[in-house]
Each structure stands twice: as C-alpha cells, then as structure tokens.
mmCIF file of the N, C-alpha and C atoms, coordinates in Angstrom:
data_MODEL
# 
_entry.id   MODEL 
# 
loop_
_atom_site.group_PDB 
_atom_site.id 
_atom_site.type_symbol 
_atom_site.label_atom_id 
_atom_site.label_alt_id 
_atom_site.label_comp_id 
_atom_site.label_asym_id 
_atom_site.label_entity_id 
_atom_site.label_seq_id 
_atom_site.pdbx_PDB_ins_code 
_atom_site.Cartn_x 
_atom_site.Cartn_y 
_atom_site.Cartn_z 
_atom_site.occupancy 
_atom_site.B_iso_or_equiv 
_atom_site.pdbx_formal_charge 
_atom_site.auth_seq_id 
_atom_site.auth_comp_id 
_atom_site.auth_asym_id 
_atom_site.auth_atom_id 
_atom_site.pdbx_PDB_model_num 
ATOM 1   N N  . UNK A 1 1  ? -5.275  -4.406  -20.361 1.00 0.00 ? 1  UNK A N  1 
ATOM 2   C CA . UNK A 1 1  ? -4.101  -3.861  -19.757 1.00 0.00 ? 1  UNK A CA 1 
ATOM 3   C C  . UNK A 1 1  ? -3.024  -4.944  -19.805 1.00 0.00 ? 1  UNK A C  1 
ATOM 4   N N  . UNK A 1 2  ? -1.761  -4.667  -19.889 1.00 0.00 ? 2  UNK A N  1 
ATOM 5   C CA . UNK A 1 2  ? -0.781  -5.378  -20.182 1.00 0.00 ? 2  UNK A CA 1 
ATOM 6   C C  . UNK A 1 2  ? -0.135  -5.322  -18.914 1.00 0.00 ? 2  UNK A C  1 
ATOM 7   N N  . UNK A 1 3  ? -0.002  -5.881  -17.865 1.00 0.00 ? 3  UNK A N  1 
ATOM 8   C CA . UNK A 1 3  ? 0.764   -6.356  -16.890 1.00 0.00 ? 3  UNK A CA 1 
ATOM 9   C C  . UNK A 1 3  ? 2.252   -7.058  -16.806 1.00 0.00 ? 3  UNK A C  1 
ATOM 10  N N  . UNK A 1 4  ? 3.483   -6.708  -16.225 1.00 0.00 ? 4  UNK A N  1 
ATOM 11  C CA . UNK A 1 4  ? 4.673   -7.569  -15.858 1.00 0.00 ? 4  UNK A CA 1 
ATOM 12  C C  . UNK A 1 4  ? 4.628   -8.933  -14.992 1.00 0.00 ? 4  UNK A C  1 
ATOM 13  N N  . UNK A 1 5  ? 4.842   -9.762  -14.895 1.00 0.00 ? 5  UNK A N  1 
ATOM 14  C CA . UNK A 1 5  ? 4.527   -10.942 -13.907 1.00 0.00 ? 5  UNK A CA 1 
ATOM 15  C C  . UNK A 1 5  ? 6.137   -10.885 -13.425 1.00 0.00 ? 5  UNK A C  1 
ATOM 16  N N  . UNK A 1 6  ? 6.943   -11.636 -12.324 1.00 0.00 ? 6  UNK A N  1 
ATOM 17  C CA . UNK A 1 6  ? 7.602   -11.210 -11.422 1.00 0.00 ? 6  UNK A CA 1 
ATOM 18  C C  . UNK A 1 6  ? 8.032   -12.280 -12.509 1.00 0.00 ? 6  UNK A C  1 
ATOM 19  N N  . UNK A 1 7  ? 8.374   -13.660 -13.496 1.00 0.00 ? 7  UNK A N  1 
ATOM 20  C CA . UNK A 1 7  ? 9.344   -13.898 -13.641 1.00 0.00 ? 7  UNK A CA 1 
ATOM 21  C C  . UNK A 1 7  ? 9.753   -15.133 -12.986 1.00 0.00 ? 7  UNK A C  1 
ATOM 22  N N  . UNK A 1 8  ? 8.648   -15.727 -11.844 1.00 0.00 ? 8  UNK A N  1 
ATOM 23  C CA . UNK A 1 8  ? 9.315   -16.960 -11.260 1.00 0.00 ? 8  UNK A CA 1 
ATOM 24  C C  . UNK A 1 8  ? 9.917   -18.026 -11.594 1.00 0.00 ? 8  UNK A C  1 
ATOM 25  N N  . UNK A 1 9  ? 9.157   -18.419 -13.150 1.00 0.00 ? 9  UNK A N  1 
ATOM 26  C CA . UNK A 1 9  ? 9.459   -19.818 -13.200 1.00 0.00 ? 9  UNK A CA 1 
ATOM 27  C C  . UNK A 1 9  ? 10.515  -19.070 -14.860 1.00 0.00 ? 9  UNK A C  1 
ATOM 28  N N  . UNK A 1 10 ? 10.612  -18.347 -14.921 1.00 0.00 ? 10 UNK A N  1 
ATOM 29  C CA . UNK A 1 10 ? 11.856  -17.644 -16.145 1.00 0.00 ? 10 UNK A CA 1 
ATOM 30  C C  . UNK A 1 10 ? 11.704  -16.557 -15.915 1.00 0.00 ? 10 UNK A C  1 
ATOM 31  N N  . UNK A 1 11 ? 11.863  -15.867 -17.117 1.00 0.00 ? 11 UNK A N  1 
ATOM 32  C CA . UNK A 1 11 ? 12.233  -14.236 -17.304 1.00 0.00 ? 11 UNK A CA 1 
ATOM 33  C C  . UNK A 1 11 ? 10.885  -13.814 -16.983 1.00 0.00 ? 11 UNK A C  1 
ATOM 34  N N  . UNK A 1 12 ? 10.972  -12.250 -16.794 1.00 0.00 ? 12 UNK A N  1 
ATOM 35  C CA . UNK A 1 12 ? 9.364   -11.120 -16.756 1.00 0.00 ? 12 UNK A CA 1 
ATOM 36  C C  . UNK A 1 12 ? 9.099   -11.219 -18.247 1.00 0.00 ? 12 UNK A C  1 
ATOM 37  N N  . UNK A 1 13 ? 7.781   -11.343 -17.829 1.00 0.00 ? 13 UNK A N  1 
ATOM 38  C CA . UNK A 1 13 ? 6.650   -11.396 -19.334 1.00 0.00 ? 13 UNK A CA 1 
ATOM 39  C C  . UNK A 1 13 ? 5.624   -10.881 -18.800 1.00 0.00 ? 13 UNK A C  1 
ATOM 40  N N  . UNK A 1 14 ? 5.078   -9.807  -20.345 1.00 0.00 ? 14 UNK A N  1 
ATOM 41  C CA . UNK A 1 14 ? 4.320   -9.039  -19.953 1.00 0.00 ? 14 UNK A CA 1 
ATOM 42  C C  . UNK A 1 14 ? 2.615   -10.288 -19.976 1.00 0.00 ? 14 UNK A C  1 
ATOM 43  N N  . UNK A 1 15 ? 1.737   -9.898  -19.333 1.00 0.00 ? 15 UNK A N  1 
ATOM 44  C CA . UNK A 1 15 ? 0.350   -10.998 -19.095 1.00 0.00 ? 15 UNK A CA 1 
ATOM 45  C C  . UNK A 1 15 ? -0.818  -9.728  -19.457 1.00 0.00 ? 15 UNK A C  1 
ATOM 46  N N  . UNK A 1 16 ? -1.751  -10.172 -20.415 1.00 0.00 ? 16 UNK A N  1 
ATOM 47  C CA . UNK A 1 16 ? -2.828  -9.618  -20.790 1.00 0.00 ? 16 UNK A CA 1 
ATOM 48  C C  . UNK A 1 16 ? -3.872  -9.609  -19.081 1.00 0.00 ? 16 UNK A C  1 
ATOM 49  N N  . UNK A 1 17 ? -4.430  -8.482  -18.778 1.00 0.00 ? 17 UNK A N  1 
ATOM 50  C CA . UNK A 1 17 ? -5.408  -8.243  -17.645 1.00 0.00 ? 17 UNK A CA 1 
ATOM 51  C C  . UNK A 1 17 ? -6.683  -8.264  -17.906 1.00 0.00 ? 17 UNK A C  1 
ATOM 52  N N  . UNK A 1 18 ? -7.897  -8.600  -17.523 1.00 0.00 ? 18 UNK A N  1 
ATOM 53  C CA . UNK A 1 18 ? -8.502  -7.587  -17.908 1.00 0.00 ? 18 UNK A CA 1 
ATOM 54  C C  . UNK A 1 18 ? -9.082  -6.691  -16.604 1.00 0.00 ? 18 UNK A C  1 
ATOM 55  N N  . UNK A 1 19 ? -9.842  -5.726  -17.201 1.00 0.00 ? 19 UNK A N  1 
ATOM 56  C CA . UNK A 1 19 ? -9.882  -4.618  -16.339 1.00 0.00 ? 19 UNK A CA 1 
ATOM 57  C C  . UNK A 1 19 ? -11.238 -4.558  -15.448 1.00 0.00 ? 19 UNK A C  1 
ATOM 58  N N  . UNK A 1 20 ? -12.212 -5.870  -15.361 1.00 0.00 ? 20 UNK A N  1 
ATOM 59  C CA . UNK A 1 20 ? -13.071 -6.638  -14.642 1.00 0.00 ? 20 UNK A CA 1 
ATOM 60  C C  . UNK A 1 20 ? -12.152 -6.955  -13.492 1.00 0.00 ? 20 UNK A C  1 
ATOM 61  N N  . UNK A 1 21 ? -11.067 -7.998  -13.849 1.00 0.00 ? 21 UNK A N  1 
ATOM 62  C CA . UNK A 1 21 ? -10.547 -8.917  -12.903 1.00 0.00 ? 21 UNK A CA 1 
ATOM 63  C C  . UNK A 1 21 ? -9.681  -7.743  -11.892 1.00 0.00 ? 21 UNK A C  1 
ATOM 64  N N  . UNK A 1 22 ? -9.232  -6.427  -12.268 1.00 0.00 ? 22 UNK A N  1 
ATOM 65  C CA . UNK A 1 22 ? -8.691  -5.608  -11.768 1.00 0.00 ? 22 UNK A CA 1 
ATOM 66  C C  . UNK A 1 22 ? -9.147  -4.839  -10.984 1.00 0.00 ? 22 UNK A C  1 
ATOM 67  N N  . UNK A 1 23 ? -10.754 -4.672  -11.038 1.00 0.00 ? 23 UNK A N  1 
ATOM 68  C CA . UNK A 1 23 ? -11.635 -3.762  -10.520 1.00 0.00 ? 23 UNK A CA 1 
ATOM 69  C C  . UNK A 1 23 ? -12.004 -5.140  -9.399  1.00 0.00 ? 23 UNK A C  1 
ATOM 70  N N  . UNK A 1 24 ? -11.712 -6.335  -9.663  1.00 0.00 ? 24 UNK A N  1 
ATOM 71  C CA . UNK A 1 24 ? -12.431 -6.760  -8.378  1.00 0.00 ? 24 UNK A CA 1 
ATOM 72  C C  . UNK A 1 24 ? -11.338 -6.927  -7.196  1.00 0.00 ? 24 UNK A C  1 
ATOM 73  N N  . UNK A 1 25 ? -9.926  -6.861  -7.831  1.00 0.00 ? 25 UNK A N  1 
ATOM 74  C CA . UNK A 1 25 ? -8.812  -6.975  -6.649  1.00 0.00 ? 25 UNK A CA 1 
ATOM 75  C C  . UNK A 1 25 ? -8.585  -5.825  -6.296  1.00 0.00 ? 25 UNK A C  1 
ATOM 76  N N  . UNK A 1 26 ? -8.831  -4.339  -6.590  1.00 0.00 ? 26 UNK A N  1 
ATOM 77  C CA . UNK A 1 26 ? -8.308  -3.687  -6.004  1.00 0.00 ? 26 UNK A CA 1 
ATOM 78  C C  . UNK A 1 26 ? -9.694  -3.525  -4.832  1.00 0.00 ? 26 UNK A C  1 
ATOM 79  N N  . UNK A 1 27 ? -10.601 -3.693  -5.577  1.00 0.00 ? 27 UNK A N  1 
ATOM 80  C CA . UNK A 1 27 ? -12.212 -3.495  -4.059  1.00 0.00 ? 27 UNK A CA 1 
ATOM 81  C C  . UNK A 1 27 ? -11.969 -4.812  -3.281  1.00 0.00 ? 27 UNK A C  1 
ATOM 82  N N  . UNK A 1 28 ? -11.286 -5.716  -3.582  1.00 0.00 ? 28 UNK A N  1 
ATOM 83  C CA . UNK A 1 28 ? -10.986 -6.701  -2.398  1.00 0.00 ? 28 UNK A CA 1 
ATOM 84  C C  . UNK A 1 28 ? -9.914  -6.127  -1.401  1.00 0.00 ? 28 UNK A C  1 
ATOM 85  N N  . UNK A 1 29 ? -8.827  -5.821  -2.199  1.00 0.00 ? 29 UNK A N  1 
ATOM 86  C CA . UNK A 1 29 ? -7.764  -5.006  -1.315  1.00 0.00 ? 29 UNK A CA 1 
ATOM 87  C C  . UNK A 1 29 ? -8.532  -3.593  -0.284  1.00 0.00 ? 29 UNK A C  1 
ATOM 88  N N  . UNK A 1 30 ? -8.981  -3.092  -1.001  1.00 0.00 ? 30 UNK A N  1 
ATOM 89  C CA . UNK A 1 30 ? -9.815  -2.171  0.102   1.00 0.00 ? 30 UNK A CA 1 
ATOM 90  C C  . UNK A 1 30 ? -10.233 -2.870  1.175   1.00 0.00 ? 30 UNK A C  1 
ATOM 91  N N  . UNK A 1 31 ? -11.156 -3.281  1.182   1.00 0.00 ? 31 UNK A N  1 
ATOM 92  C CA . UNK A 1 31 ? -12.408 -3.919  2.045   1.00 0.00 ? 31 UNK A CA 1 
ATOM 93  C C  . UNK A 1 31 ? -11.326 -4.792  3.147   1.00 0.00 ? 31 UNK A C  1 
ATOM 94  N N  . UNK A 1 32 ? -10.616 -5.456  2.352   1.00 0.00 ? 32 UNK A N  1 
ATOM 95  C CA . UNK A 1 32 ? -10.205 -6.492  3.745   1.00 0.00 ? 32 UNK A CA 1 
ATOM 96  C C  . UNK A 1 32 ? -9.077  -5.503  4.224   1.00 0.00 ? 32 UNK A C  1 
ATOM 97  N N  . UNK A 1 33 ? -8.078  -4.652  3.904   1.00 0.00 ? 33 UNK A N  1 
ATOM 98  C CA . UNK A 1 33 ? -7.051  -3.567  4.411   1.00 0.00 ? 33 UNK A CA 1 
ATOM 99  C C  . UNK A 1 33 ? -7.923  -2.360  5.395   1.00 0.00 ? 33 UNK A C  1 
ATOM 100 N N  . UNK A 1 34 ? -9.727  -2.173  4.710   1.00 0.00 ? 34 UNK A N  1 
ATOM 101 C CA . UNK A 1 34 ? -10.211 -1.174  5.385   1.00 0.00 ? 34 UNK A CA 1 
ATOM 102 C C  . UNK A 1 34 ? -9.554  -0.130  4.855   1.00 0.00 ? 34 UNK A C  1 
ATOM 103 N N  . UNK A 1 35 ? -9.204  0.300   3.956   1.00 0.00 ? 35 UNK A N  1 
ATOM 104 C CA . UNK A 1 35 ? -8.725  1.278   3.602   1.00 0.00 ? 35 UNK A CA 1 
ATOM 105 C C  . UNK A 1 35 ? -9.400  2.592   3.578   1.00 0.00 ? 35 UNK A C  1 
ATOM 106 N N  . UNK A 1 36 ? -9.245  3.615   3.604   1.00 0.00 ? 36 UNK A N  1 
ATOM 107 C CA . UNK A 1 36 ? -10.284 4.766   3.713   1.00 0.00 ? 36 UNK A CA 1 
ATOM 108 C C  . UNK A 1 36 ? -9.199  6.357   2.675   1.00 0.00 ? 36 UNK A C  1 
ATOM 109 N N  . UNK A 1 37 ? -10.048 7.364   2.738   1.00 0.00 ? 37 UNK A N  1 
ATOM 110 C CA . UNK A 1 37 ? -8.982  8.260   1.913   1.00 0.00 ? 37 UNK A CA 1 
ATOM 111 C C  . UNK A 1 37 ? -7.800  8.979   2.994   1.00 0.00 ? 37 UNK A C  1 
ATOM 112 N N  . UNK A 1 38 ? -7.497  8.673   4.254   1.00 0.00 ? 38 UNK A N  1 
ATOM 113 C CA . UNK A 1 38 ? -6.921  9.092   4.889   1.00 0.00 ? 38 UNK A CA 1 
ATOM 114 C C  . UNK A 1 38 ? -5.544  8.214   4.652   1.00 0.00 ? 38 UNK A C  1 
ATOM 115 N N  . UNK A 1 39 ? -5.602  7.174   3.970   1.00 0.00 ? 39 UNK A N  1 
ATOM 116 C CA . UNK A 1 39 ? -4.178  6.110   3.930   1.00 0.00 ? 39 UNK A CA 1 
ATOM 117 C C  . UNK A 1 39 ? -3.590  6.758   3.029   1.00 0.00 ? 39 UNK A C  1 
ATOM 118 N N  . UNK A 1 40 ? -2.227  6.339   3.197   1.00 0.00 ? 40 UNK A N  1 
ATOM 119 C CA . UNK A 1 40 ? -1.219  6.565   1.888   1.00 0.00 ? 40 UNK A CA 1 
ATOM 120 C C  . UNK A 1 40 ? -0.399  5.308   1.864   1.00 0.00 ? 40 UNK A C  1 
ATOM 121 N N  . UNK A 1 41 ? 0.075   5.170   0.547   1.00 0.00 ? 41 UNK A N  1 
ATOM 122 C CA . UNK A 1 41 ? 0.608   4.242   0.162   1.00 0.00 ? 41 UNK A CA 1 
ATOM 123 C C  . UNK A 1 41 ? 2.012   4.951   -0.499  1.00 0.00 ? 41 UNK A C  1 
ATOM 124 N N  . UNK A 1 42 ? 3.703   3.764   -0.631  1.00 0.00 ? 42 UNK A N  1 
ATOM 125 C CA . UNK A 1 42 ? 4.430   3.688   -1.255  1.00 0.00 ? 42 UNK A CA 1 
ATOM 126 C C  . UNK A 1 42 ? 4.374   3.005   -1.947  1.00 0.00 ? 42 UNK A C  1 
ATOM 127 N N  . UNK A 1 43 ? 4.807   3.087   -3.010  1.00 0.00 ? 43 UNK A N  1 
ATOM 128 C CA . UNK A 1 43 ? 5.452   1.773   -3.978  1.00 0.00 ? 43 UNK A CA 1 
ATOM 129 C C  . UNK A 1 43 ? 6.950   1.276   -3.774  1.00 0.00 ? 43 UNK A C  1 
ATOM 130 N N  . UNK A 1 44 ? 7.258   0.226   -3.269  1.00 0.00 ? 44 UNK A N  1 
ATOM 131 C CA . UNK A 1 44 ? 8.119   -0.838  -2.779  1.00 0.00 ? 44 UNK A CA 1 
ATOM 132 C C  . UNK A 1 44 ? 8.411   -1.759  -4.245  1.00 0.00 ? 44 UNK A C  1 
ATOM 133 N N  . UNK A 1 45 ? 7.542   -1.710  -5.493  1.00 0.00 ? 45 UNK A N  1 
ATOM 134 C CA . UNK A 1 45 ? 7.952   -2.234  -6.441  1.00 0.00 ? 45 UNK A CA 1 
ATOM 135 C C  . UNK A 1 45 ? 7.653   -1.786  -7.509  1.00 0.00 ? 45 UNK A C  1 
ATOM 136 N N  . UNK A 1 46 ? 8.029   -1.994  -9.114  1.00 0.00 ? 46 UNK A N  1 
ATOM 137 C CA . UNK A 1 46 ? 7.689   -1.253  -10.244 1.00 0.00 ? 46 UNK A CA 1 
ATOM 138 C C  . UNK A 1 46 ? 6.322   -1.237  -9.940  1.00 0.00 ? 46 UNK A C  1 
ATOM 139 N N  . UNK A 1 47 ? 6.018   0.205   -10.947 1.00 0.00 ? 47 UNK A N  1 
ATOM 140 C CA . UNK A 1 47 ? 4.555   0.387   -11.040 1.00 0.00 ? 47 UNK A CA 1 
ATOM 141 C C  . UNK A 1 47 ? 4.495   -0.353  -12.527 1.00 0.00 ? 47 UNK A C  1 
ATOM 142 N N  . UNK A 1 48 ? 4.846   -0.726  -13.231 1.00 0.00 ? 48 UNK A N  1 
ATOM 143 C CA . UNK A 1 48 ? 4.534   -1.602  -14.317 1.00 0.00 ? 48 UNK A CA 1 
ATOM 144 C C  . UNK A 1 48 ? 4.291   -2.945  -14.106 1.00 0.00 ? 48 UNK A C  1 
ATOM 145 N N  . UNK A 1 49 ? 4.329   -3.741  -12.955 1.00 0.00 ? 49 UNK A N  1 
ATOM 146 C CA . UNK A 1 49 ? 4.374   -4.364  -12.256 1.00 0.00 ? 49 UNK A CA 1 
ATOM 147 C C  . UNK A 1 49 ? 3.103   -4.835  -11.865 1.00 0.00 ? 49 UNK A C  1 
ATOM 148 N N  . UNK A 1 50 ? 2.570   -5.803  -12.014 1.00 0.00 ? 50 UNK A N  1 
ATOM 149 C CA . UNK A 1 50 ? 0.660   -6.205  -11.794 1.00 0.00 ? 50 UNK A CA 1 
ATOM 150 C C  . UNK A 1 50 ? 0.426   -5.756  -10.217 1.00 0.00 ? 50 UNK A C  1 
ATOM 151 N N  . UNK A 1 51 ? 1.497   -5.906  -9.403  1.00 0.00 ? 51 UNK A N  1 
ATOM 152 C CA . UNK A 1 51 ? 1.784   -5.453  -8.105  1.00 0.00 ? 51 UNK A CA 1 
ATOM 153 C C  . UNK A 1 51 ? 1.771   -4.014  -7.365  1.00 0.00 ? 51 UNK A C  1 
ATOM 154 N N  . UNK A 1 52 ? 2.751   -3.508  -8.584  1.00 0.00 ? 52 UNK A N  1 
ATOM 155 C CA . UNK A 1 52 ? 2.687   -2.344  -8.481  1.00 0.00 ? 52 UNK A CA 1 
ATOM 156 C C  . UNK A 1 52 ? 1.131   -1.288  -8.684  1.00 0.00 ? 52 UNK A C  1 
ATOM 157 N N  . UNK A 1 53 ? 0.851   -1.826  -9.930  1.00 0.00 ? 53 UNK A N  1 
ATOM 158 C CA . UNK A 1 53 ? -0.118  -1.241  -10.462 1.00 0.00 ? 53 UNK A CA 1 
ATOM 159 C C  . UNK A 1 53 ? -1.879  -1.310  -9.917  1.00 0.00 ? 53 UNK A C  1 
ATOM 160 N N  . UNK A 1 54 ? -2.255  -2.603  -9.941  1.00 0.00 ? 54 UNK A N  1 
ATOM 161 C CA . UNK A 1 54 ? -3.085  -3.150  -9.046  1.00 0.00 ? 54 UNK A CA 1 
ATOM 162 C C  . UNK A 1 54 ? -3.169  -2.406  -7.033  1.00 0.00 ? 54 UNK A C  1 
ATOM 163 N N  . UNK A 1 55 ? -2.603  -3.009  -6.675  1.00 0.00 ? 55 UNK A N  1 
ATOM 164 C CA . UNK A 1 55 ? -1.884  -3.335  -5.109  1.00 0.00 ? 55 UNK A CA 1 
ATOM 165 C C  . UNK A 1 55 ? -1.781  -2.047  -4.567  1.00 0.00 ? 55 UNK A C  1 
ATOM 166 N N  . UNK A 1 56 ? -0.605  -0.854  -5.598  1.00 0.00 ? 56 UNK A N  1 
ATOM 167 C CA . UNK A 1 56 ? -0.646  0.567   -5.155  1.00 0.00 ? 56 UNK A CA 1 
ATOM 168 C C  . UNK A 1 56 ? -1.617  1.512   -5.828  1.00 0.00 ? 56 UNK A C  1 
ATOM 169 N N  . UNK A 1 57 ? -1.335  1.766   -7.117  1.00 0.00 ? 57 UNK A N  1 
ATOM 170 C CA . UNK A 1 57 ? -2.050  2.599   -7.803  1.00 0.00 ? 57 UNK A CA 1 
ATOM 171 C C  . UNK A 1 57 ? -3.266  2.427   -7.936  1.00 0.00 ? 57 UNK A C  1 
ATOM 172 N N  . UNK A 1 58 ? -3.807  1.286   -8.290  1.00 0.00 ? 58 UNK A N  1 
ATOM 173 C CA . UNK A 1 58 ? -5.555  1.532   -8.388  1.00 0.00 ? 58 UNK A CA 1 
ATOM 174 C C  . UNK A 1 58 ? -6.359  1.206   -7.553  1.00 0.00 ? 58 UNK A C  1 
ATOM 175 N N  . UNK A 1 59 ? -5.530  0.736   -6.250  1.00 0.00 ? 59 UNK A N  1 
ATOM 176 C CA . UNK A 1 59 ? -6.254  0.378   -4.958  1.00 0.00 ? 59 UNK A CA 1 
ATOM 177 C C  . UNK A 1 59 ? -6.486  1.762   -4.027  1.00 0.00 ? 59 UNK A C  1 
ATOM 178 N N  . UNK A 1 60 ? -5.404  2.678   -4.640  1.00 0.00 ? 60 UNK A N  1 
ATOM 179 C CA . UNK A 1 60 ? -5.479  4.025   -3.788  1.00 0.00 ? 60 UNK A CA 1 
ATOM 180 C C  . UNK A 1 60 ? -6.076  4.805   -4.211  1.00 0.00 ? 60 UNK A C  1 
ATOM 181 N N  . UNK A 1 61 ? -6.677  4.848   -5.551  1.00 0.00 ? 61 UNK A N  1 
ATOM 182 C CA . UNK A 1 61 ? -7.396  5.536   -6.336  1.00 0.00 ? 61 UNK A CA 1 
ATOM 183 C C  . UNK A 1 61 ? -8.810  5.538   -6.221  1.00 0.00 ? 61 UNK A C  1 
ATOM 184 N N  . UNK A 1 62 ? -9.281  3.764   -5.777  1.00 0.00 ? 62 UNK A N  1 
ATOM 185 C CA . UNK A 1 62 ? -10.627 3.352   -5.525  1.00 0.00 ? 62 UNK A CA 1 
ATOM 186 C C  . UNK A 1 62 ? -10.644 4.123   -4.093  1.00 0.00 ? 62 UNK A C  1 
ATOM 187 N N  . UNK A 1 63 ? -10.014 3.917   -3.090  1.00 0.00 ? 63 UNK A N  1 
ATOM 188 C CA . UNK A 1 63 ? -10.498 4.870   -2.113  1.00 0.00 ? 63 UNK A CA 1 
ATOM 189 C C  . UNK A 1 63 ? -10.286 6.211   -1.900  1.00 0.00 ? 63 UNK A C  1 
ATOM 190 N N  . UNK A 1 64 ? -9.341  6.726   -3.197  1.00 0.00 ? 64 UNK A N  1 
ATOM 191 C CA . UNK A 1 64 ? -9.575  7.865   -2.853  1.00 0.00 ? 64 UNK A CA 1 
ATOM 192 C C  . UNK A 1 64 ? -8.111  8.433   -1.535  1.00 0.00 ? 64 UNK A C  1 
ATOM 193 N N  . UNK A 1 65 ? -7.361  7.385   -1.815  1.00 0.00 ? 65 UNK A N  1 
ATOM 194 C CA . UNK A 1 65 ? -6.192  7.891   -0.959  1.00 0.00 ? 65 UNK A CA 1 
ATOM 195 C C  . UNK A 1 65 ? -4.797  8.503   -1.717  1.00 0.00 ? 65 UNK A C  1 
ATOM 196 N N  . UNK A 1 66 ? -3.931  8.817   -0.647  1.00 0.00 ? 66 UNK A N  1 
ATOM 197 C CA . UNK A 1 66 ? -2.897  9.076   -1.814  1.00 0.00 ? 66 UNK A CA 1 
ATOM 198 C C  . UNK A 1 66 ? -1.539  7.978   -2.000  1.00 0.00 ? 66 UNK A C  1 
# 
C-alpha cells in the first residue's frame, strides 16, 4: 500500500506500507481506544493519508464500526 506522510521535514511523499505493519496498528488502535462496533468515527484528515487511512478507515473496519 502506498501511503502520504504529512511532509514534515519537506513536501508529502507517498511511503511504501506494508499491510502486516498495518494490520498490527490498526488492532493496537482498537485494543488500547477499546473500540467496539457501536463507535463511529470522522475523518479530520485525508483518507489518502497513512492517518487517514490506518487511524480511520481500517481501524473501523477491524471492529466493525462505522
């Protein structure tokens, strides 16, 4: 998966993922948030975005929220 990085130290560049390291942050984000399928989430930043994508979309997906 091809990820955006925010750009700190220059411009946004896209960063190779892989989809191991993705599956273990979004079940970390669960577990310590407690998340369950009753949560909902916004997105506050691009979903192209490792932030976006990770953080909202596939963290809400692992539990099953919207």
């Amino acid at each position: 998966m091809i990820l955006y990085t925010s750009g700190t130290t220059g411009g946004p560049r896209g960063r190779c993922s892989r989809i191991a390291t993705s599956s273990t942050r979004r079940m970390i984000f669960v577990s310590c948030l407690q998340l369950t399928a009753a949560d909902r989430s916004i997105a506050a930043v691009p979903l192209g975005h490792v932030t976006g994508v990770v953080a909202n979309i596939m963290t809400m997906v692992r539990c099953a929220a919207r």
